[in-house]
C-alpha positions, 0 to 999 in steps of 0.5 A, spaced: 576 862 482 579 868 477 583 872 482 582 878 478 574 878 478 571 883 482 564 885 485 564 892 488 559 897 491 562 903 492 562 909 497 555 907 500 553 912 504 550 910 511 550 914 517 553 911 524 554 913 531 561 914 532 564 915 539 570 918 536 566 924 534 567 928 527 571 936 526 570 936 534 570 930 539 564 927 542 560 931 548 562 927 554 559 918 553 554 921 547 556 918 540 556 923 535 552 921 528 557 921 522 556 920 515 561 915 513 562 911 505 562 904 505 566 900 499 566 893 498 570 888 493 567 880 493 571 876 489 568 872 485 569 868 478 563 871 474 565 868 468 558 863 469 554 869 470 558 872 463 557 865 459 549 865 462 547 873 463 544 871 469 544 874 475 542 869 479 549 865 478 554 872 481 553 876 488 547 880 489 550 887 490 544 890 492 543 885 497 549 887 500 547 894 500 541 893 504 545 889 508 550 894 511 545 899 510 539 896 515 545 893 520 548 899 522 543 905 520 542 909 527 534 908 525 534 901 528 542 901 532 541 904 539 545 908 542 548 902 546 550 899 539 555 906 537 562 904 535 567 906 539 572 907 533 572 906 525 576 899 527 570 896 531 565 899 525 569 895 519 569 888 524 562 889 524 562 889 516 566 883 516 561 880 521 555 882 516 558 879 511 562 873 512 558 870 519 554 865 517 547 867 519 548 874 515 543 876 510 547 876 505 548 871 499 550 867 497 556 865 502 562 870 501 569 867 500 571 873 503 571 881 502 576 887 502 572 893 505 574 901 505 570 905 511 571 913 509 570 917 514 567 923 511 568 928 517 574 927 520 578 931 525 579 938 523 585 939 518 584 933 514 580 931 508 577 924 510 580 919 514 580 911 511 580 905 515 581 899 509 581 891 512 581 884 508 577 878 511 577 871 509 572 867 512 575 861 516 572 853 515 570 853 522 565 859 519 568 864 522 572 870 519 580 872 519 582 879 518 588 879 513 591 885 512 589 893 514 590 899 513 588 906 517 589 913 512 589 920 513 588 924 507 590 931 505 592 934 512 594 940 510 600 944 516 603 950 515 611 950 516 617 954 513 619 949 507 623 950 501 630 952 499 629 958 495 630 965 499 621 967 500 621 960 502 624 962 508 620 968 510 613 965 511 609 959 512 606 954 506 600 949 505 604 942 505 599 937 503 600 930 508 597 923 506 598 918 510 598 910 510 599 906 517 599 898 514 600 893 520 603 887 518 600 883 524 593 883 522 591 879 528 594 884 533 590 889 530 583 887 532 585 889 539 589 896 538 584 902 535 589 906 531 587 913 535 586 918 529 584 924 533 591 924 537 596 924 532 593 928 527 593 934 533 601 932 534 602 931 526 600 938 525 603 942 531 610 939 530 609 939 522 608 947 522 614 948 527 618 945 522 622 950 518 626 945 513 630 946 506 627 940 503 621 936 501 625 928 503 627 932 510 619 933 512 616 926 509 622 923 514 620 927 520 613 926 519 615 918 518 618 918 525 613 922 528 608 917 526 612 911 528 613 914 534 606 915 536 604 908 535 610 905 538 607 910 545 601 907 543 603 899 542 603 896 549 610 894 548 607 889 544 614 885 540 609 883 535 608 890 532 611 892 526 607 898 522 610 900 514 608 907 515 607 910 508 607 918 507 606 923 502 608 930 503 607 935 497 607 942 496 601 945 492 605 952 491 612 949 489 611 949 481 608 954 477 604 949 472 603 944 475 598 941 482 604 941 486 610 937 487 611 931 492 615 926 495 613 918 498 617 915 502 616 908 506 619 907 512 619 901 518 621 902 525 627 898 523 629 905 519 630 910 524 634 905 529 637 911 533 631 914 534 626 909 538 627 913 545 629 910 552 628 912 558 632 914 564 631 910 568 631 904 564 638 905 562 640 906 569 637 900 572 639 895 566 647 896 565 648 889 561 644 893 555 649 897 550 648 905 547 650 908 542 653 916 545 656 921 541 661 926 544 664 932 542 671 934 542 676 939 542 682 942 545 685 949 544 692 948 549 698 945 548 699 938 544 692 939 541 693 932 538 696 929 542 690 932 547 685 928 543 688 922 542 690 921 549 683 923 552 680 916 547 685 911 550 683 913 557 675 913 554 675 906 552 678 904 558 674 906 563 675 902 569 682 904 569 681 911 570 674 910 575 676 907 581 669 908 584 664 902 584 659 905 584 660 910 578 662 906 573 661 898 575 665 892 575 662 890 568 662 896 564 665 897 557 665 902 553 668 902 546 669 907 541 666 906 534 667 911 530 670 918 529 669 924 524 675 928 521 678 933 525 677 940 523 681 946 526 676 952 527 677 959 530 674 960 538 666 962 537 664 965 543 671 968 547 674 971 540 682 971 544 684 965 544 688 960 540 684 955 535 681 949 537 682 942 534 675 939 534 671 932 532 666 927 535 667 920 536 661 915 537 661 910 542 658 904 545 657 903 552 653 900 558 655 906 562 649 910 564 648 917 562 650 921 568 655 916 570 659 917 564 658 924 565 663 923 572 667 919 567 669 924 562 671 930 567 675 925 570 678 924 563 679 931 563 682 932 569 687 927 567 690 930 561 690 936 563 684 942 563 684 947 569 680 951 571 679 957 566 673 962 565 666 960 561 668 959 554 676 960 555 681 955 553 682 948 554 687 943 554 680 938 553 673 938 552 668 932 552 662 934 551 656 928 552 652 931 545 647 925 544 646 919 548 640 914 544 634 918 543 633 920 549 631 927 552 634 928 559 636 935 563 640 934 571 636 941 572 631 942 576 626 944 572 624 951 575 633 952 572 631 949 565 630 957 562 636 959 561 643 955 558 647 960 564 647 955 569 649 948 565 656 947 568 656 940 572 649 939 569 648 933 564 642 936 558 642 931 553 641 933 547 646 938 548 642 944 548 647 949 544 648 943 538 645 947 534 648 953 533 656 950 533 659 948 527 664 945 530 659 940 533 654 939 527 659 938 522 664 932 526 657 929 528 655 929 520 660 926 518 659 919 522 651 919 523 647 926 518 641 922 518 641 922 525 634 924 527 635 929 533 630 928 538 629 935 540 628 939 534 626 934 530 630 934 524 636 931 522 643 932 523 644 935 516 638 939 516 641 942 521 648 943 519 645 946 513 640 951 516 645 953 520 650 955 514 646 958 511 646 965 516 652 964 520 657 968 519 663 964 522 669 964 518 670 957 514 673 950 519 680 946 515 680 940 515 686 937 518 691 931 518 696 931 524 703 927 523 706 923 530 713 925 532 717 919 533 721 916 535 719 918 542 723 921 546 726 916 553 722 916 558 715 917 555 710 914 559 703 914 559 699 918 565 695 910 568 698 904 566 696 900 561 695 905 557 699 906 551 704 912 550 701 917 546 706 921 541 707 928 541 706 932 535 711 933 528 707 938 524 700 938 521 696 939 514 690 943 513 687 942 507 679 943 505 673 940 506 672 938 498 664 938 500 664 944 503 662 950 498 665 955 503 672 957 502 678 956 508 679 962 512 686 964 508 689 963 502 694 958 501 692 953 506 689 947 501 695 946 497 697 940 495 702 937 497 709 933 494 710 925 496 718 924 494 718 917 493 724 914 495 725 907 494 730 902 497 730 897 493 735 893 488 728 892 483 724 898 483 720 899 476 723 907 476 730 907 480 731 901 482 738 901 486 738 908 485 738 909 492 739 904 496 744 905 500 744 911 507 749 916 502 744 916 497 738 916 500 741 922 504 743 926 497 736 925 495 733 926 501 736 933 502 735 933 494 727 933 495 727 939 501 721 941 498 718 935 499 712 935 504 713 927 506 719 922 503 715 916 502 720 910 504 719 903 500 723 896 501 719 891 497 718 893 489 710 892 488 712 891 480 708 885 476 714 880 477 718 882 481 722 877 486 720 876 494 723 879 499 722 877 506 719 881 511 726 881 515 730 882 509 726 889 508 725 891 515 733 891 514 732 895 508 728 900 511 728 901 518 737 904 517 735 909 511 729 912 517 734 912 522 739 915 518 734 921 516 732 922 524 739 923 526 742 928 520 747 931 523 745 938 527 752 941 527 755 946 522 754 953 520 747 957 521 745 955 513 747 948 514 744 947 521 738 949 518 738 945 512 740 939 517 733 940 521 729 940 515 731 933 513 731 930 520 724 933 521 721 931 515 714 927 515 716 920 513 712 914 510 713 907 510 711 904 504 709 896 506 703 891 506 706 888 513 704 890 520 712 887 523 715 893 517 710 899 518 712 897 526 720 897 526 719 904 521 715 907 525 719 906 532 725 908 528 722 915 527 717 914 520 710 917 522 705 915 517 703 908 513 703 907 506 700 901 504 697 899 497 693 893 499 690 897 504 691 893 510 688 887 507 694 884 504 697 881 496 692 877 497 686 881 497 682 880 491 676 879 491 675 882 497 668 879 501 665 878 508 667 870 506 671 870 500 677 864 501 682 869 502 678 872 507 682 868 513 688 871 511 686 879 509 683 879 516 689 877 519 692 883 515 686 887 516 687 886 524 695 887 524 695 893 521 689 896 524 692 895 531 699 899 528 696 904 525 691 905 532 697 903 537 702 909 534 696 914 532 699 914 526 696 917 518 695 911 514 695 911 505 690 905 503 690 904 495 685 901 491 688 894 488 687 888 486 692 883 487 697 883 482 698 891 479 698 887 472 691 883 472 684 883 474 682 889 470 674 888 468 670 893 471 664 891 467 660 890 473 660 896 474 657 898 468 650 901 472 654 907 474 653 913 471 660 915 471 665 911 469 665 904 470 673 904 474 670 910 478 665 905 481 669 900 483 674 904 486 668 907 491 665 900 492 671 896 492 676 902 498 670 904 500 668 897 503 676 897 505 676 903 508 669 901 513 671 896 516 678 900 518 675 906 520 668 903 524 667 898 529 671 897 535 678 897 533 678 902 527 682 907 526 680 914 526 677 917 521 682 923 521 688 919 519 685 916 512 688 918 506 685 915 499 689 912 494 684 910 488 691 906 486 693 909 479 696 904 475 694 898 479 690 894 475 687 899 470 687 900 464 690 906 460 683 909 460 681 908 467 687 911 469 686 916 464 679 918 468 681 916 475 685 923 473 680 927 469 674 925 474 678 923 481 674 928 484 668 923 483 671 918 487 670 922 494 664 925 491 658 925 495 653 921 491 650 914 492 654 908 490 651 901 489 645 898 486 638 897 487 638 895 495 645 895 496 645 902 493 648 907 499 653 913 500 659 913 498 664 911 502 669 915 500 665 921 500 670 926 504 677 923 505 683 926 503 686 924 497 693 921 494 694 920 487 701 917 484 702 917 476 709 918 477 712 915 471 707 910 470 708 906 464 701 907 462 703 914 461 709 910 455 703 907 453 700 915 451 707 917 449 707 911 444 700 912 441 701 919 441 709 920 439 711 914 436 716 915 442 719 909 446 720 912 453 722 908 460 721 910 468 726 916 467 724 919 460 717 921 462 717 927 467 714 931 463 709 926 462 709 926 470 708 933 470 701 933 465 698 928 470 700 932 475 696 939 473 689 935 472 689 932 479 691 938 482 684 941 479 681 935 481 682 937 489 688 931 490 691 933 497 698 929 496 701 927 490 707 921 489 712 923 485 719 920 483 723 928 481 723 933 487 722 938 481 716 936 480 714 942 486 715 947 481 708 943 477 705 942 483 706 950 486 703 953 479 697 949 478 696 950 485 696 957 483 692 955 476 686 951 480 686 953 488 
């Protein structure tokens, strides 16, 4: 048989009784009378009848017709022979025409079938049910696919992003697809039309979305949520719901605009609800929360990093069985940035420091609850008015999909009487961007199961009419080493170190502007390095006198970057105990300048022993030992996975080896709370320079791989259990490591891109970026592709020292591309770095 080959009749008219109704529903048991459209596609090989022009040798489609017609006609059915629902109808047809005994001939091999009701529900044009059968040797039929649509159902929701859009109601235009993979399962479970356009077309007309992709995911989840309510449980069940949302007032020449999306239960995995007391009764099954954070008294950092330690250690600070179990877990999996933003609602008061952390626990909603207040009580919170300072905050935001209230429900009226009740969504979400933001920043596709709209969407409303002055992004240095005596508040428990000093800086996705001048400027790395063999000053600094003379040189810097290990192609192996001798001296030497001497001196001592340092190495046993001699911050250029780390994969064979680095350094970074630098490299800095594989990006190919090759890096540090927080990364897209001359230069002029919000990938590995919204470093300093330009363009022959100048230019352009750090070897280059601050910020 040619599979192509098609006998059709097309929209057969046939009046049925319907047990379902029409516009209204049915009066009591008595069906209504509908008229419904029949079509019919027989495969059948007519190339006989074509060679032959005989009709006798295809399929008698009248036949079929007068069939169908004289079956199901309400002339010769009985009442009793109404159809309880369009599904049983189509069966009826497949019973017609594919059992044996049926008029129709010859015998059909199978047939695909499209029943139109022609007056459906009110608000929608039509409704379909589509079906394929097969006939079976044992002569009975099998169902293989069906179908069950909904077209044109028109609702009335605010939609659009222009300004009149926002002040009345327009037609959205839905078409709707329901394709059940289980065809089987389908004879048995009836698609209940009438019930979910009613709940569509409510829910739709309450929305009040930006965009045509927010609404077509609404309504997605929506339908999947009704036939999962309407499934019986059944694990068998797995529909692919196709939606069309289109706007027929949106363009001025054309019908309108639209947007088609398919979607599957396994696409919106958060949004599949759960019932309260499935999570109390089963606490083997793991949850996904979000809490929100913030603190405004005392150390603020140090508040928050303290509150997630006592978080995943939930048996230390609940001794009661019966609140948090003998079994119970709880794992913090990932973390937003942190934002300073003024207080909201009780204006006198200092600034809070606010994030979310997402979890995963098997600690039940109202017992986890018990277990943050415990935490807050622990570091520190007293007391104090509604809205009033705090020394910590957690607030239980989400938890699944699940809608919960501990009020009575005669209480839920009003959001005065929430103190020491648990609502779940937390009802004030909304309207905090202190909340939105954190929370965005980790799950902005997150469906809110209230207000039926993402995350973002939300945020996005919300900025749109809020008046509140801007939040900072900001990024906090550790002080150490700690103080004698420094202890945790419960054993078992690491210490958490108090505060150095902190850095404010913009949110580069953000269009709003910080709450005052001055406080996103980019900030100076001094690079002190400390070896015999650096590509640029190479024993330069290697001694404490020297490297206290240049230290003091470098006041204006804003962080000493500290380095014992050159990463210059080629240069000579230095062992781990050989560089911790190196390092660890210079970092005590800086931390115990002396304090005495005139008022001048003594001032100009405490700058250099309080500046923020970095420790510049791959290796977890360095980082330690500088960090515990007063270093507050990781540098690292393989980006915790080692000099071995290209190519990086899930099972490349140097996997065993970057996941040891991987583990070690996440553990140091976590353990000391410390900022970590993690650059994009490949190996050796002088080789693996073909980005060609990245050619599909509309940008350059370099920028690319640096977004797929760090981001994938940067995923696993900061997600899962073990990660580090979000708000202690900074990006390096590693200039001068294995780059061209080209790439470097566009990894300057276009270093925005590299955290810019935008897909990467391609085809099903498409994706966010990564990247998108961590703060960037970037080190041109002295780099040899910036001879390799001074001798193309001048004839000029320069080596490290000679190209400051050249520095200086490579400064400005990533100072306008938004970079929040800049590496360099000349403490001067701060006068660059405070004129194009002045230029571009």
């Amino acid at each position: 048989m040619l599979d192509s080959d098609l006998i059709r009749v097309n929209d057969l008219l046939v009046i049925v009784p319907l047990h379902t109704g029409s516009r209204w529903p049915s009066k009591g048991s008595k069906p209504t009378a509908q008229p419904v459209h029949i079509s019919l596609a027989i495969p059948h090989d007519i190339s006989s009848t074509a060679r032959y022009d005989d009709l006798s040798r295809s399929i008698n489609y009248s036949s079929l017709a007068s069939t169908l017609r004289t079956c199901i006609s309400p002339i010769v059915a009985s009442q009793e022979h109404a159809f309880e629902s369009l599904e049983q109808l189509l069966f009826r047809c497949f019973d017609l025409l594919l059992t044996p005994g049926s008029t129709s001939s010859p015998q059909l091999p199978g047939a695909q079938i499209k029943i139109v009701q022609l007056k459906p529900p009110l608000h929608c044009k039509k409704l379909a049910i589509e079906g394929e059968g097969t006939r079976e040797p044992d002569a009975s039929w099998k169902l293989t696919k069906i179908r069950h649509i909904v077209e044109d159902l028109e609702c009335q929701p605010i939609i659009g992003v222009n300004p009149a859009e926002r002040l009345e109601p327009q037609t959205v235009r839905i078409n709707i697809t329901v394709e059940t993979s289980n065809a089987t399962w389908a004879l048995n479970h009836w698609l209940d039309f009438r019930v979910l356009i009613k709940r569509l077309h409510e829910k739709v007309d309450a929305t009040s979305y930006l965009t045509l992709e927010a609404l077509a995911s609404f309504i997605a989840i929506e339908t999947l949520q009704h036939l999962q309510s309407s499934s019986d449980g059944s694990i068998t069940y797995n529909p692919k719901v196709n939606i069309k949302a289109a706007k027929p007032c949106a363009l001025v020449f054309a019908d309108s605009s639209e947007v088609e999306i398919t979607r599957q239960f396994k696409d919106y995995q958060l949004t599949l609800s759960s019932t309260l007391e499935s999570l109390e009764q089963s606490q083997s099954d793991t949850h996904s929360a979000a809490i929100a954070i913030g603190s405004n008294v005392g150390d603020r950092f140090q508040n928050i990093e303290l509150a997630l330690r006592l978080l995943e250690n939930p048996l230390l600070v609940v001794k009661d069985r019966s609140i948090v179990s003998e079994n119970a877990f709880l794992y913090v999996v990932n973390t937003s940035f942190l934002y300073e933003s003024a207080p909201m609602y009780v204006r006198d008061q200092p600034s809070f420091i606010n994030c979310a952390c997402m979890i995963e626990t098997n600690i039940p909603p109202v017992s986890l609850l018990q277990l943050t207040q415990k935490i807050e009580v622990i570091v520190g919170r007293q007391p104090s008015f509604r809205n009033g300072p705090r020394a910590i905050d957690l607030d239980i935001v989400l938890y699944d999909a699940l809608e919960f209230d501990t009020r009575a429900p005669e209480e839920r009226h009003t959001l005065d009487n929430l103190s020491g009740h648990l609502v779940i969504p937390h009802p004030r979400l909304s309207e905090r961007e202190f909340v939105l933001r954190p929370l965005v920043d980790m799950i902005p596709e997150y469906h809110h199961p209230s207000f039926q709209k993402g995350l973002l969407a939300l945020l996005n409303e919300l900025l749109l009419v809020t008046n509140d002055l801007p939040m900072d992004r900001v990024i906090a240095f550790p002080r150490y080493p700690l103080s004698p005596g420094t202890s945790s508040p419960l054993p078992g428990i690491d210490p958490v170190p108090p505060t150095l000093t902190y850095w404010k800086y913009a949110d580069s996705q953000s269009n709003r502007r910080l709450q005052s001048k001055n406080k996103s400027r980019t900030r100076l790395m001094a690079t002190l390095n400390v070896t015999p063999d650096s590509f640029s000053d190479g024993s330069t600094y290697d001694t404490i006198p020297t490297a206290l003379a240049y230290v003091q040189q470098a006041a204006s810097a804003d962080i000493i970057d500290i380095g014992g290990y050159s990463t210059r192609p080629g240069a000579a192996f230095v062992s781990v105990d050989e560089e911790i001798d190196r390092v660890v001296p210079i970092v005590e030497a800086i931390r115990s300048v002396d304090s005495a001497g005139t008022e001048g001196e003594y001032e100009e001592n405490r700058v250099v022993r309080e500046v923020p340092i970095s420790v510049d190495t791959f290796r977890w046993e360095v980082a330690e030992k500088a960090i515990l001699a007063g270093a507050n911050c990781i540098n690292d250029v393989y980006a915790f996975t080692g000099p071995q780390n290209y190519p990086y994969s899930a099972s490349g064979a140097n996997r065993e080896q970057t996941t040891e680095y991987m583990r070690q350094m996440k553990s140091i970074a976590r353990k000391y709370a410390v900022p970590a630098v993690l650059m994009h490299s490949r190996g050796d800095a002088g080789t693996n320079k073909d980005y060609s594989a990245y050619g599909y990006s509309d940008d350059a190919a370099v920028l690319e791989g640096v977004r797929v090759e760090l981001g994938m890096k940067v995923d696993e540090i900061v997600e899962g259990k073990g990660g580090i927080r979000r708000w202690n990364v900074i990006v390096d897209p590693g200039i001068g490591f294995s780059k061209t001359v080209e790439d470097n230069l566009e990894l300057l002029r276009q270093g925005a891109a590299v955290t810019a919000d935008k897909l990467i990938g391609a085809g099903p590995r498409e994706k966010k970026n990564p990247l998108m919204g961590f703060p960037q470093l970037v080190g041109a300093s002295r780099k040899s592709f910036l001879g390799v330009i001074l001798s193309n363009r001048l004839g000029k022959s320069t080596n490290a020292k000679d190209r400051a100048w050249a520095t200086a230019g490579a400064i400005t352009c990533a100072v306008q591309q938004g970079a929040l750090v800049v590496r360099v070897h000349d403490p001067e280059m701060s006068d660059v770095i405070a004129v194009a601050d002045a230029l571009w910020r």
